[in-house]
Phi, psi and omega in degrees: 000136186241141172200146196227156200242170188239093172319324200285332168330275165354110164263008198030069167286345219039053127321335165303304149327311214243030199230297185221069218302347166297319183277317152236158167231190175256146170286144197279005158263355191074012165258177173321116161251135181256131159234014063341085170288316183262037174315154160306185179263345120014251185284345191287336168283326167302307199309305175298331175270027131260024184235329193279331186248005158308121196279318185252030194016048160289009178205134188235207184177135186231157183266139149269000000 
């Protein structure tokens, strides 16, 4: 799974962060940081309920 975020979207409720904090943090604008592009399997459930609970779908994720 690959996942990519749309910064200009991006509003920083953080639910990503705080959802899945390995995978993402904020940016010091408060917006969306991606530090996993690629997780683990792991990290792969989280990654997905925090693409799921994104209020604007600023992260999507595709399979590779």
């Amino acid at each position: 799974m690959r996942i990519s975020v749309d910064r200009d979207t991006c509003v920083g409720s953080g639910s990503c962060v705080f959802i899945a904090p390995e995978v993402f943090d904020q940016h010091a604008d408060g917006r969306v940081l991606l530090l996993v592009g690629e997780p683990d399997e792991r990290a792969r459930a989280a990654a997905l309920s925090a693409i799921a609970n994104c209020p604007v779908g600023a992260i999507t994720a595709d399979r590779v």
